[in-house]
Residue frames as a rotation matrix with the C-alpha (Angstrom) as fourth column:
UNK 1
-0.736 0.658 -0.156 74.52
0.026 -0.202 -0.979 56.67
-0.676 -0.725 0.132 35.14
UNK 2
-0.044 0.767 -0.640 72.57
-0.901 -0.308 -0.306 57.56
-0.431 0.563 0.705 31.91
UNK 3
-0.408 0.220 -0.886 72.33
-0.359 0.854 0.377 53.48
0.840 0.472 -0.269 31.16
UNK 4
-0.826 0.432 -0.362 71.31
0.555 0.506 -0.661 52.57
-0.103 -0.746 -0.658 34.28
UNK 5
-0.542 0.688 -0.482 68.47
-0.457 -0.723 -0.518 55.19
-0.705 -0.061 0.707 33.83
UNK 6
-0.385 0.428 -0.818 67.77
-0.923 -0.203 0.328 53.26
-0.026 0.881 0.473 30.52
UNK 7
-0.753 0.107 -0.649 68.02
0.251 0.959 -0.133 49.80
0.608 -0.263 -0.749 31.37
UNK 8
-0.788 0.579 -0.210 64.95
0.537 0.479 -0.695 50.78
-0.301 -0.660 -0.688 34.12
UNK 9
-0.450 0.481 -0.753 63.07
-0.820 -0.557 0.135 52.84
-0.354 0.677 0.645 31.51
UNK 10
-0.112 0.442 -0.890 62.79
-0.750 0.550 0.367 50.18
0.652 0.709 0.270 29.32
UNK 11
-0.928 -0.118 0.352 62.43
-0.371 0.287 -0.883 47.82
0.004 -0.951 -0.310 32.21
UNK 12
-0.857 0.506 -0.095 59.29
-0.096 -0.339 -0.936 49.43
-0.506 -0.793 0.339 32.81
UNK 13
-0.556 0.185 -0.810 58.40
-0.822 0.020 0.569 49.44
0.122 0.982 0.141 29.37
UNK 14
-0.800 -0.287 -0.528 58.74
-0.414 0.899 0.139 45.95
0.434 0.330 -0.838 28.84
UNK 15
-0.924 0.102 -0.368 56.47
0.250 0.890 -0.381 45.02
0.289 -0.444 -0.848 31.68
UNK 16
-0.720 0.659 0.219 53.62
-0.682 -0.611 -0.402 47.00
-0.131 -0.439 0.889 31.19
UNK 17
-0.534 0.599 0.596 50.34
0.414 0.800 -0.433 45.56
-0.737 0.015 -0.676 30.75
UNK 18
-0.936 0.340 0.093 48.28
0.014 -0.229 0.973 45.68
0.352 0.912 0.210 27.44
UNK 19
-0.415 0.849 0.327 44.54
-0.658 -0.032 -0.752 46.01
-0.629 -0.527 0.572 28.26
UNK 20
-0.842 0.120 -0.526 42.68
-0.345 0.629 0.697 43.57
0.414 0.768 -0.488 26.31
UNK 21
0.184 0.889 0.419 39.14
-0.971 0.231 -0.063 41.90
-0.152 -0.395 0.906 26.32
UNK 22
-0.862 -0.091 -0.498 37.73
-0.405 0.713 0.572 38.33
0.303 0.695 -0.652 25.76
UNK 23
-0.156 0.887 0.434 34.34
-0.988 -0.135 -0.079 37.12
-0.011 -0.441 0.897 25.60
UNK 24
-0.930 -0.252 0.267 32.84
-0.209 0.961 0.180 33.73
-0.302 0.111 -0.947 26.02
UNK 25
-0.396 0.917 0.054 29.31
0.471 0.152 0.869 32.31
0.789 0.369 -0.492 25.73
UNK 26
0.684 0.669 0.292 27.12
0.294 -0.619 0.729 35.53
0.668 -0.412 -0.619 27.06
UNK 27
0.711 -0.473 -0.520 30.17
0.187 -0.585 0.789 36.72
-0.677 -0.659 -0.327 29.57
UNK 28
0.779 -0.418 0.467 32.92
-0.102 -0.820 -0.563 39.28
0.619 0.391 -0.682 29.25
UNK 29
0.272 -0.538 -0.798 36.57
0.931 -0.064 0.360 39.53
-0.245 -0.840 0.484 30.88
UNK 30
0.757 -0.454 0.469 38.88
0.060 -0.666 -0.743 42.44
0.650 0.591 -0.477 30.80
UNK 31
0.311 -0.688 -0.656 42.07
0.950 0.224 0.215 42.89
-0.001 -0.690 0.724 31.78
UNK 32
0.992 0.122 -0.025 43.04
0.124 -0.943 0.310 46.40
0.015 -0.311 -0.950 32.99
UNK 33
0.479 -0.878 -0.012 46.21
-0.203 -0.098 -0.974 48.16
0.854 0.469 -0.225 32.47
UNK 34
0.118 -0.025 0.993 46.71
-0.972 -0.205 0.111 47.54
0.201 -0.978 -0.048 36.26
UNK 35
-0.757 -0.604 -0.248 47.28
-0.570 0.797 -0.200 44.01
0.318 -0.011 -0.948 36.02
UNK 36
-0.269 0.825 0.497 43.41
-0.390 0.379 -0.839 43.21
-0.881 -0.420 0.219 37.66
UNK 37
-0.970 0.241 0.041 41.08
0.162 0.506 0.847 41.05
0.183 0.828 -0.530 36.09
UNK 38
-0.489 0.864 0.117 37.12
-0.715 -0.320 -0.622 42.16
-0.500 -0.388 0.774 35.59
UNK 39
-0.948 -0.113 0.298 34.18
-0.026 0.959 0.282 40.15
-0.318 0.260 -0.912 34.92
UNK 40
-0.207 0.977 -0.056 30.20
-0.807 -0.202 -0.554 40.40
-0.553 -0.070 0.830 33.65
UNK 41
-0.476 0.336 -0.813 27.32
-0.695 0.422 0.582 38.45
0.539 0.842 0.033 32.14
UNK 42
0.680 0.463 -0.569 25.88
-0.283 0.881 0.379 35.09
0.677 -0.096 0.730 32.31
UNK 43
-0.210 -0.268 0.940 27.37
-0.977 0.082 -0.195 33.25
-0.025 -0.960 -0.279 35.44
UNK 44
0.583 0.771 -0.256 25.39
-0.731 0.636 0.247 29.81
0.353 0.043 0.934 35.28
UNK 45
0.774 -0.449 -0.446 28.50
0.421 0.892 -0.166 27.69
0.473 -0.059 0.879 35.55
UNK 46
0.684 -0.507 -0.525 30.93
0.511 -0.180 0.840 30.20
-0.520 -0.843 0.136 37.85
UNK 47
0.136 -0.772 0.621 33.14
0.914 -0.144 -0.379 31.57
0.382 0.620 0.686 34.49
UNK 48
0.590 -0.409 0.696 33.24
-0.267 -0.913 -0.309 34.98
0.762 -0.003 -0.648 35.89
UNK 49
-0.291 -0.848 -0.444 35.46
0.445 0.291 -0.847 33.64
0.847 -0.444 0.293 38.98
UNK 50
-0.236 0.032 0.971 33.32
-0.621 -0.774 -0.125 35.60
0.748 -0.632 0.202 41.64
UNK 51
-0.897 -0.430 -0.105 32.88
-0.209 0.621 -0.755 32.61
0.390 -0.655 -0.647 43.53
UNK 52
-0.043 0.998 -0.044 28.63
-0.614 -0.061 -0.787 32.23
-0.788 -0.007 0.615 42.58
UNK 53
-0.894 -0.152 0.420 27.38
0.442 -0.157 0.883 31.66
-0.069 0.976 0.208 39.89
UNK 54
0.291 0.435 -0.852 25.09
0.378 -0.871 -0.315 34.80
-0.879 -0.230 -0.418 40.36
UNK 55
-0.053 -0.478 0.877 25.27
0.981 -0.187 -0.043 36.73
0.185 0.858 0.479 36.92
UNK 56
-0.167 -0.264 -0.950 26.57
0.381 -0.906 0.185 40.23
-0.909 -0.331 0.252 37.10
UNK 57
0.582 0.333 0.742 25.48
0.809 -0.335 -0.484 43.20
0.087 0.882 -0.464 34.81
UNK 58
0.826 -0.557 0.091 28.30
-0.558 -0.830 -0.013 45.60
0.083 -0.040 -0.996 35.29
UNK 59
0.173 -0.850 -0.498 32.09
0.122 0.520 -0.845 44.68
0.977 0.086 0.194 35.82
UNK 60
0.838 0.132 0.529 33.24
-0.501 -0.199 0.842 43.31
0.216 -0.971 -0.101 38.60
UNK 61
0.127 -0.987 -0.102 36.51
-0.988 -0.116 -0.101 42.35
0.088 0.114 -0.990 39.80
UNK 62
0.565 -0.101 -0.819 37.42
0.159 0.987 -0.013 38.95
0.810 -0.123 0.574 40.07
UNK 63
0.895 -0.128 0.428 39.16
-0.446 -0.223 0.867 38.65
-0.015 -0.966 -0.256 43.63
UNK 64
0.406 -0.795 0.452 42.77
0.007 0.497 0.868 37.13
-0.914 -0.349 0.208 44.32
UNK 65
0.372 -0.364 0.854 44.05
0.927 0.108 -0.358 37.77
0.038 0.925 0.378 40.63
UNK 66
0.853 -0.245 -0.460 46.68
-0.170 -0.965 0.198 40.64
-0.493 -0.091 -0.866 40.32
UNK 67
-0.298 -0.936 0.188 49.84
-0.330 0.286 0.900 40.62
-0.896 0.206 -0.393 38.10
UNK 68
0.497 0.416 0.761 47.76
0.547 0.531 -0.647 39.49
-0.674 0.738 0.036 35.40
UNK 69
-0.665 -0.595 -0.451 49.34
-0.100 -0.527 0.844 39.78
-0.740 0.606 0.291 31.71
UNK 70
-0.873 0.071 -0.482 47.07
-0.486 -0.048 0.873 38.01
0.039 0.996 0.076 29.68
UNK 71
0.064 0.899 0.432 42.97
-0.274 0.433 -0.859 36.50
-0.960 -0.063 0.274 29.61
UNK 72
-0.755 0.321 -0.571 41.18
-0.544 0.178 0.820 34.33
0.365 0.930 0.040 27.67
UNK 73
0.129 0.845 0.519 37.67
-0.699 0.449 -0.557 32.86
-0.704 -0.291 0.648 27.55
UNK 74
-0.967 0.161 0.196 36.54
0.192 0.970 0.150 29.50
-0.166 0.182 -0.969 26.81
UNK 75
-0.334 0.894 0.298 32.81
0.232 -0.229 0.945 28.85
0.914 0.385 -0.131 26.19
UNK 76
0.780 0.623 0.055 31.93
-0.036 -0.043 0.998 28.52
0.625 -0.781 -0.011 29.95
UNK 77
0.386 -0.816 -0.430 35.77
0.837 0.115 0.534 28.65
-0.387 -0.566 0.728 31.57
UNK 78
0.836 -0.516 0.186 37.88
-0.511 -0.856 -0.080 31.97
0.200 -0.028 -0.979 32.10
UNK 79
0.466 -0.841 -0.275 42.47
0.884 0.457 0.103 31.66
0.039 -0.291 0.956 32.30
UNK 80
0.902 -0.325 0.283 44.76
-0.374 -0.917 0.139 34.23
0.214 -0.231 -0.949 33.33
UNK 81
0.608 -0.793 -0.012 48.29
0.417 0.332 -0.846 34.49
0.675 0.510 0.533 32.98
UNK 82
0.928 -0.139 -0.347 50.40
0.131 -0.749 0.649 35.72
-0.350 -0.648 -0.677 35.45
UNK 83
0.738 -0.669 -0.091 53.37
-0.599 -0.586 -0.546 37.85
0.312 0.457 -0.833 34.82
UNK 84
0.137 -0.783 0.606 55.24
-0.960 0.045 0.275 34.92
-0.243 -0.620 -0.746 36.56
UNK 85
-0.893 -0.271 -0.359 54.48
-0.403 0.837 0.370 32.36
0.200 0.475 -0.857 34.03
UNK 86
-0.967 0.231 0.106 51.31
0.140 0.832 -0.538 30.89
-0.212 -0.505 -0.837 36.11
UNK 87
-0.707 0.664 0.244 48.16
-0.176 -0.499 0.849 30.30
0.685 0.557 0.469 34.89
UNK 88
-0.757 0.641 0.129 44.75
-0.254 -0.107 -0.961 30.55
-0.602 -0.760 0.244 36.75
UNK 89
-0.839 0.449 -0.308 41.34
-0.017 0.544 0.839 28.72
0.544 0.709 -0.449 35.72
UNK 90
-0.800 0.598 -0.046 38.11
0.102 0.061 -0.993 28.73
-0.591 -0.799 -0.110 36.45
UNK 91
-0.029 0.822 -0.568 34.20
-0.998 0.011 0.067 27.90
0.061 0.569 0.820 35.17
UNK 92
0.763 0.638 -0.103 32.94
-0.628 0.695 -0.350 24.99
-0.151 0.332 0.931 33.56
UNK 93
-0.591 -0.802 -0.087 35.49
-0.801 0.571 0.181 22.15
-0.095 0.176 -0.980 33.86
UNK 94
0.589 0.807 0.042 32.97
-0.772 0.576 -0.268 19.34
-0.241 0.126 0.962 32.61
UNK 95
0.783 -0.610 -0.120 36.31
0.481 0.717 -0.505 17.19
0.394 0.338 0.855 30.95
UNK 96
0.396 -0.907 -0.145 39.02
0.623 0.149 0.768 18.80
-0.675 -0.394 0.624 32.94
UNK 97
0.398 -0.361 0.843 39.67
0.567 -0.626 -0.536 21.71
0.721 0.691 -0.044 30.40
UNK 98
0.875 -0.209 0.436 40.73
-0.257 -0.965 0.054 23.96
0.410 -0.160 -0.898 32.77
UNK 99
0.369 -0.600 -0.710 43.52
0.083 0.782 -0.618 21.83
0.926 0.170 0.338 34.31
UNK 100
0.235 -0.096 0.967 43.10
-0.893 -0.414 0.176 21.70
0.383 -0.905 -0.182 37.72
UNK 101
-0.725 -0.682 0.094 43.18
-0.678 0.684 -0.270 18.00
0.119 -0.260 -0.958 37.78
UNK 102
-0.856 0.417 0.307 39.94
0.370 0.907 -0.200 17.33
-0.362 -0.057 -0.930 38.13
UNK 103
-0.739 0.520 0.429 36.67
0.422 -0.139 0.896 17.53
0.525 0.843 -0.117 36.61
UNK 104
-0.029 0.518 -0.855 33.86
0.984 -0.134 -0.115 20.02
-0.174 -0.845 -0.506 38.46
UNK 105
0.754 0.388 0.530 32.79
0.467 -0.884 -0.018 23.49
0.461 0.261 -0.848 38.32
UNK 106
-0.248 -0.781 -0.573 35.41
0.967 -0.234 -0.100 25.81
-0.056 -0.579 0.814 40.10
UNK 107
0.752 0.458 0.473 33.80
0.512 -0.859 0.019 29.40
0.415 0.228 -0.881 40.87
UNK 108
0.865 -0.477 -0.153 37.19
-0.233 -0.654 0.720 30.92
-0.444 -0.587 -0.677 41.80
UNK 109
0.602 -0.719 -0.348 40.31
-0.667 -0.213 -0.714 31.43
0.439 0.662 -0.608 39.91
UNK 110
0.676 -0.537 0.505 42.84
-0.073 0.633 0.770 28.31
-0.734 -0.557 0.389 40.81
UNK 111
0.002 -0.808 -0.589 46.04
-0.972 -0.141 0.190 27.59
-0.237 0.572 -0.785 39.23
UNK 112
0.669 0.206 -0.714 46.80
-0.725 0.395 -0.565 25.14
0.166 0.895 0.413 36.68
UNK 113
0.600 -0.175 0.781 48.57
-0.135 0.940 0.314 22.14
-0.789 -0.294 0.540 36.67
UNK 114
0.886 -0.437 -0.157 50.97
-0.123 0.104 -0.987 22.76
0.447 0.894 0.039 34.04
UNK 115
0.592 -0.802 0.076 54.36
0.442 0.402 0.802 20.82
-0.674 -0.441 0.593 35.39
UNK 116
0.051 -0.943 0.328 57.47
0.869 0.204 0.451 22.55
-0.492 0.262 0.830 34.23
UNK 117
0.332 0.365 0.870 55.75
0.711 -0.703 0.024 24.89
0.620 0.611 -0.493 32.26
UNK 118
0.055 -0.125 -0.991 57.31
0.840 -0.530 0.113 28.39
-0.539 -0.839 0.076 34.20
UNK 119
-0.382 -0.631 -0.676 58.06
-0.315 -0.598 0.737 30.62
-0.869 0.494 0.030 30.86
UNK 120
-0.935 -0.100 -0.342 56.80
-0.347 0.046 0.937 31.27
-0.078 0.994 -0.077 27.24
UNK 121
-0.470 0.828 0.307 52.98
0.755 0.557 -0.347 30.11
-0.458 0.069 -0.886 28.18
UNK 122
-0.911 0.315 -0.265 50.65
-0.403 -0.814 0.419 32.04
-0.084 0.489 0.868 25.77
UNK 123
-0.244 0.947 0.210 47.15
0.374 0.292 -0.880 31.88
-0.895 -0.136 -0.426 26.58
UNK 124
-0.988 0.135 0.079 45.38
0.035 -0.301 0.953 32.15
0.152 0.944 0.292 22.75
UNK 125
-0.628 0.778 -0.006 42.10
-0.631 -0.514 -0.582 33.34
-0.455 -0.362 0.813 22.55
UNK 126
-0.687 -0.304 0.660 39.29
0.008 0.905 0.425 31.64
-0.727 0.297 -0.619 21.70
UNK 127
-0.823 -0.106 0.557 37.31
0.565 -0.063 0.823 31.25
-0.052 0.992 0.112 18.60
UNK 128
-0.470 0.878 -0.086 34.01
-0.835 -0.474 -0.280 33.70
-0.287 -0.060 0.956 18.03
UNK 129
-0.793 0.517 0.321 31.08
0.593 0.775 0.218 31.81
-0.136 0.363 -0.922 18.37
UNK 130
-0.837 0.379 0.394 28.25
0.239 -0.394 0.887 32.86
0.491 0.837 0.240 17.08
């Protein structure tokens, strides 16, 4: 009994959620220990995911994103990881960075296009710009 007790201890452990920030050009995400994703700033091209592109000055959730493990910003494009491997995009998709398939603003979190990919994706942050 006292391993089964551990084995869902560390379980739980295992699958918490780091908070964690990332900023792009003039916006902000954050991910919450809660698995939500939040969003402020500049707007112009839809990166906060609120489905506008209306710029918020407080956080605000992003809708239809839960489970999240991990964010990162682009200059004008926002991803999210889900604890199930999948990733979510959204913003400025001028060449198809965000990999929906095609090329076009997207003001709402959509999932990538990453064939096979199901495990081991690590979203890396990107560089400070100035």
């Amino acid at each position: 009994m006292r391993w089964l007790l551990f084995l869902l201890v560390c379980a739980a452990c295992v699958s918490a959620v780091e908070p964690m920030a990332a900023t792009g050009r003039n916006f902000a995400l954050y991910l919450a220990d809660d698995g939500t994703v939040w969003a402020w700033g500049d707007n112009s091209y839809g990166q906060l995911g609120l489905g506008n592109n209306t710029p918020h000055y407080e956080p605000t959730r992003i809708p239809g994103l839960a489970g999240i493990v991990q964010i990162s910003a682009g200059i004008y494009h926002g991803m999210a990881l889900r604890a199930d491997g999948t990733v979510f995009t959204w913003g400025y998709n001028g060449y198809g960075q965000i990999g929906t398939g095609s090329a076009g603003t997207d003001q709402l979190p959509l999932l990538a296009m990453i064939a096979g990919v199901v495990r081991g994706v690590v979203v890396v942050p990107s560089p400070t710009w100035p």
